[in-house]
N, C-alpha and C positions, 0 to 999 in steps of 0.2 A: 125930803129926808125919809129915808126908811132904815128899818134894823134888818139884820139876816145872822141867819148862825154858821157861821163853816161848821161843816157834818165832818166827819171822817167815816165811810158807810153811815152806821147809826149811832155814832159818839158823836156830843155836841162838843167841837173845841171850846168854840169861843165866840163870843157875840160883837158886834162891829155898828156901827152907823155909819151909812150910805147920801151923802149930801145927792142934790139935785144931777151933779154930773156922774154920780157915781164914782165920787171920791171917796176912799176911807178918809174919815174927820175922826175916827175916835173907834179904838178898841176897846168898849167897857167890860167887858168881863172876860176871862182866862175861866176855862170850865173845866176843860182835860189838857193840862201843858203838854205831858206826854206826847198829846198827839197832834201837838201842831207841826204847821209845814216846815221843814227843814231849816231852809231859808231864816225864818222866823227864831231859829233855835241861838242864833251866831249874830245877826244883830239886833240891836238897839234898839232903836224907832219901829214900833210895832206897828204904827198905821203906815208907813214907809214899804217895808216889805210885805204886810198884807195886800198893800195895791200894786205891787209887782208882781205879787203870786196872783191878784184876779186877772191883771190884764197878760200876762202866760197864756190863762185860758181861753183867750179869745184870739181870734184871728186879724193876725198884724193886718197893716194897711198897707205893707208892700202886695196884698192877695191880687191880684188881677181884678178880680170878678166882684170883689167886697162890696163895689157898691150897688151891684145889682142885688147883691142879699139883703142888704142894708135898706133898698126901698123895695124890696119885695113881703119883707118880713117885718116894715113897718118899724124900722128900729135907728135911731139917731148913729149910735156906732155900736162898732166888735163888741162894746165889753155891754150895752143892753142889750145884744143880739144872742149873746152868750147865757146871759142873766136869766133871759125866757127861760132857757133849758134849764136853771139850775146849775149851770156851767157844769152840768155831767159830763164825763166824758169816759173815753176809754185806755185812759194813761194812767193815772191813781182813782182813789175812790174819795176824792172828796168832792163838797158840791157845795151850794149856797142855797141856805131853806130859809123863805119869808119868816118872819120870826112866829107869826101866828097861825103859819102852814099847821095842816097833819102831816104832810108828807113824809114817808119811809123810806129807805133804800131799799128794805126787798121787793117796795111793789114800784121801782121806778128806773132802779137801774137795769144799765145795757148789757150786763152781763148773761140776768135770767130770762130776763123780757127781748122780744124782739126789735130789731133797728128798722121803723117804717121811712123813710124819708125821699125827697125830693131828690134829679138828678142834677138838679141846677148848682150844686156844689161843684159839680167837674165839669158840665157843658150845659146848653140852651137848653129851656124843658118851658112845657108850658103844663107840666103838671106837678102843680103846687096845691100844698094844704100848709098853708101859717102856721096853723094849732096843732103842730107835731111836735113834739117834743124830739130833740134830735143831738147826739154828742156831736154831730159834726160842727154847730156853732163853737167849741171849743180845742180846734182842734189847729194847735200851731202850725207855722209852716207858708212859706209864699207862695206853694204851687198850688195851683185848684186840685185840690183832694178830701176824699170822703169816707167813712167808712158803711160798707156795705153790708148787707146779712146773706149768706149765700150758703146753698148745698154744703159746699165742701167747709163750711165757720164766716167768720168775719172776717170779712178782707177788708183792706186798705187801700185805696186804687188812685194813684197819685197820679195827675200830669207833666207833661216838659214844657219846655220854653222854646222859643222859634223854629228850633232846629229839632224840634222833641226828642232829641238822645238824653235827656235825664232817665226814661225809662226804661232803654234799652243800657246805660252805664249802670241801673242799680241791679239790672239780671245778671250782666259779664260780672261785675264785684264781687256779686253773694256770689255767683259760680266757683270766683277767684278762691273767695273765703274756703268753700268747699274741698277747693285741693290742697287749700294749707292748710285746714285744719284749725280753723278759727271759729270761735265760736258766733255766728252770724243769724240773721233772721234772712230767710232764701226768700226770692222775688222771681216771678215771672213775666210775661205779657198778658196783656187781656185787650181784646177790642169790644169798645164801649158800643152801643147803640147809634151811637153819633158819627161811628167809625174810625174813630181816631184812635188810639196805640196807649196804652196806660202801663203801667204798672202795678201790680197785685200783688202785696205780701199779706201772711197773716199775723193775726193777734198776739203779739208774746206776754199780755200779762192775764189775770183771769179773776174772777171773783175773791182772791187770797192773797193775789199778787200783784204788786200794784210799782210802776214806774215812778222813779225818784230822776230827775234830770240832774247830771253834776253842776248847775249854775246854783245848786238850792246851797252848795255848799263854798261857791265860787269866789263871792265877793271878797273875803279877806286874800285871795292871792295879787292881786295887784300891789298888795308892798312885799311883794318878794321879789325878789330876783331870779330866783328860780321858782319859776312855777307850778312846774312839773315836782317838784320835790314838795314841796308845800299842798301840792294837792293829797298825793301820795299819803303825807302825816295829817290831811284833814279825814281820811280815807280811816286813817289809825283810828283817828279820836273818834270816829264813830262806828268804829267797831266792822269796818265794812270788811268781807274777806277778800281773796287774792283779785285783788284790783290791779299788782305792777303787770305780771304775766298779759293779763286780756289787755292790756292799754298800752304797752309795748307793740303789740301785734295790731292793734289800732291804729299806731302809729307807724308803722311799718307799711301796712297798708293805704293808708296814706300818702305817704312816701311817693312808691308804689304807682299810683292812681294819681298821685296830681291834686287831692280834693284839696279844695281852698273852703268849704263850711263845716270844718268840726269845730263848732261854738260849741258851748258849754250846754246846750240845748240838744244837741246830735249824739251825745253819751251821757252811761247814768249809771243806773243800779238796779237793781230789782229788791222790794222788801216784803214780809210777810205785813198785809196791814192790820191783822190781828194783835200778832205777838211785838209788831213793830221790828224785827229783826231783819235784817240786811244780808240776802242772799251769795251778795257776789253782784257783779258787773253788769248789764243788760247786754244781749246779743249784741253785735255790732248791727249798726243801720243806717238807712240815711244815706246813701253813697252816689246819690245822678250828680253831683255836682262835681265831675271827677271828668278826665281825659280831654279838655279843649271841647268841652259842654259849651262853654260859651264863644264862642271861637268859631265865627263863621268863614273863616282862611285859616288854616292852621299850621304858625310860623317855622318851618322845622330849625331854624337859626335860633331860636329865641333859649339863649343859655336859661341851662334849669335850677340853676340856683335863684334865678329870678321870679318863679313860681310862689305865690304864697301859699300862707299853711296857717292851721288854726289849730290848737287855742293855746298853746305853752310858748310858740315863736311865730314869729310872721314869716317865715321862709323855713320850708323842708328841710335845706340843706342844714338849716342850724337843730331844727328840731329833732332829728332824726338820733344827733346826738346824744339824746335822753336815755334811748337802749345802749344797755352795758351788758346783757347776756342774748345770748347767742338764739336767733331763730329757725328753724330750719325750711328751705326752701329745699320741694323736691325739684331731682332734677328737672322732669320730666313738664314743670310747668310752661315755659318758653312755648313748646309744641302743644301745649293743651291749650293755651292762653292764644295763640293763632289760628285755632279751629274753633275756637270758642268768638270767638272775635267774627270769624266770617262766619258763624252759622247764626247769631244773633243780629248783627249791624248789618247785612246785607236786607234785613226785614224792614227797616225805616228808607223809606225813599228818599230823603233827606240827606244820606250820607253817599257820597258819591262813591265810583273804587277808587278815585284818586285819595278820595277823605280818609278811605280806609285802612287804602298801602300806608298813609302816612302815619295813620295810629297806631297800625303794628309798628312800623321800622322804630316810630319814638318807645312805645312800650316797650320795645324789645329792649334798647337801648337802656331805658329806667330802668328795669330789670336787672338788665347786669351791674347797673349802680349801687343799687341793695344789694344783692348779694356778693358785690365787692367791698361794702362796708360789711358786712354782718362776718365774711369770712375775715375778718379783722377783729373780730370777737374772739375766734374759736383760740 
């Protein structure tokens, strides 16, 4: 058994005991309500959604690599491997302080301080130090990724899966985003030491600003029917601002792209963690899991109403129907989105020109899909 306090920076929410497995067994004290986790706000069972919000911050067991962490770092699983660190991370600002710590956020967080850590989060390394304190233990997501301290800020530097085009679909997206004018967090390439092909985006929140993921507020839309509109008015009731605008275009893009993982995990909000107020939407992100990512033949028969979609319907085709005002696609995208396409995916060896012709011909295709519904808005 052990106690911890969830911090928010240096406000103590609330104090918790921790059974043998690192189960919440018992919430005993509420210290600052204000500032507990979202999540937290909307249900009931407070030991219930406190252990969903710690194991968030830990790294599922879909990770590839988890169990090489896990006996490198000397740690039974994700959520005491997490624990080490304080479950700091670089999403929100809360954390978990032994109850009899001194510990502070100014002298601990990654914000002010620098990120020392292992490469063994994204590939092989035989250069490890255990006793690092590190936010990547906490850091969602099944692709081997880590956050770096570099020259140019903190990057993010995510891997793919077989075919490694998740890195190369999250650069063409955010480029996408770029010419519609979506509010997005941009991605490039990066080659790692190892040599292999990554992904580099940087930081969107910051010592003020802190990530709110939409699942903290998710769980009553399951008895709706419509979900999308129930998010919408949970969006109200917490005062959040122009949420329909960015989430339309979200979904739009979507659409779009094919992505089958917008969980309730891949969008959110941005808040001040000070005043507690609710900026507005988070960039859009998150987008390798888009164009026949996984699709090692890629079917050009396979009707597209068949493609799934997350999180208001399990098919595009139906969700797409959510937007009711008009987006604007320039014209000029079709010929941008084709140069953009061969100047990016011709860099992964992995994509043949056959793989290639065929993801323009269907892009092109999805293309004029959207903009043959949306010109049914105007």
């Amino acid at each position: 058994m052990c106690t911890y306090i969830l911090m928010h920076k240096n406000i103590p929410v609330l104090t918790s005991i921790l059974d043998d497995t690192l189960t919440v067994t018992k919430v005993t004290e509420i210290i600052n309500p204000d500032h507990k986790p979202l999540n937290m706000m909307i249900m009931d069972n407070q030991e219930i959604v406190l252990n969903d919000f710690l194991r968030y911050h830990a790294i599922p067991s879909s990770r590839p690599n988890l169990e090489d962490l896990l006996e490198v770092y000397h740690a039974s699983d994700a959520l005491e491997f997490s624990l080490k660190s304080y479950q700091l991370n670089l999403s929100d600002h809360y954390w978990m302080k032994p109850i009899h710590s001194n510990l502070d956020w100014d002298t601990i967080n990654f914000y002010d301080h620098p990120i020392i850590d292992t490469p063994l989060f994204l590939s092989d390394s035989d250069d490890i130090d255990i006793d690092l304190i590190t936010p990547n233990s906490s850091v969602n997501g099944s692709l081997r990724q880590m956050w770096v301290q570099q020259k140019k800020g903190i990057r993010l530097l995510k891997a793919g899966n077989f075919l490694n085009q998740q890195p190369f679909n999250e650069v063409f997206v955010s480029k996408l985003c770029k010419e519609l004018n979506f509010h997005h967090v941009p991605y490039e390439l990066e080659t790692i030491a190892s040599g292999e092909i990554v992904s580099s985006c940087p930081l969107f929140t910051s010592g003020d600003i802190e990530y709110i993921p939409a699942w903290h507020i998710a769980a009553p839309l399951k008895r709706h029917d419509n979900k999308y509109q129930a998010f919408l008015d949970q969006c109200t009731h917490f005062s959040i601002p122009n949420v329909k605008a960015h989430l339309d275009a979200t979904l739009a893009l979507d659409y779009l792209t094919l992505n089958d993982d917008r969980h309730y995990g891949n969008f959110g909000f941005l808040r001040n963690s000070t005043t507690l107020e609710f900026l507005g939407m988070a960039p859009i992100f998150d987008n390798g899991n888009t164009l026949w990512y996984n699709e090692m033949t890629i079917n050009p028969h396979r009707p597209f109403h068949t493609y799934p979609s997350l999180p208001f319907k399990s098919k595009h085709d139906k969700q797409i129907k959510y937007i009711t005002t008009p987006l604007t696609i320039p014209q000029s995208l079709s010929k941008t989105a084709m140069e953009l396409m061969d100047s990016i995916y011709t860099k992964n060896s992995n994509i043949t020109e056959e793989r290639l012709t065929m993801m323009k011909t269907l892009f092109t295709e999805r293309l004029d899909m959207l903009n043959t519904y949306l010109t049914k808005l105007k």
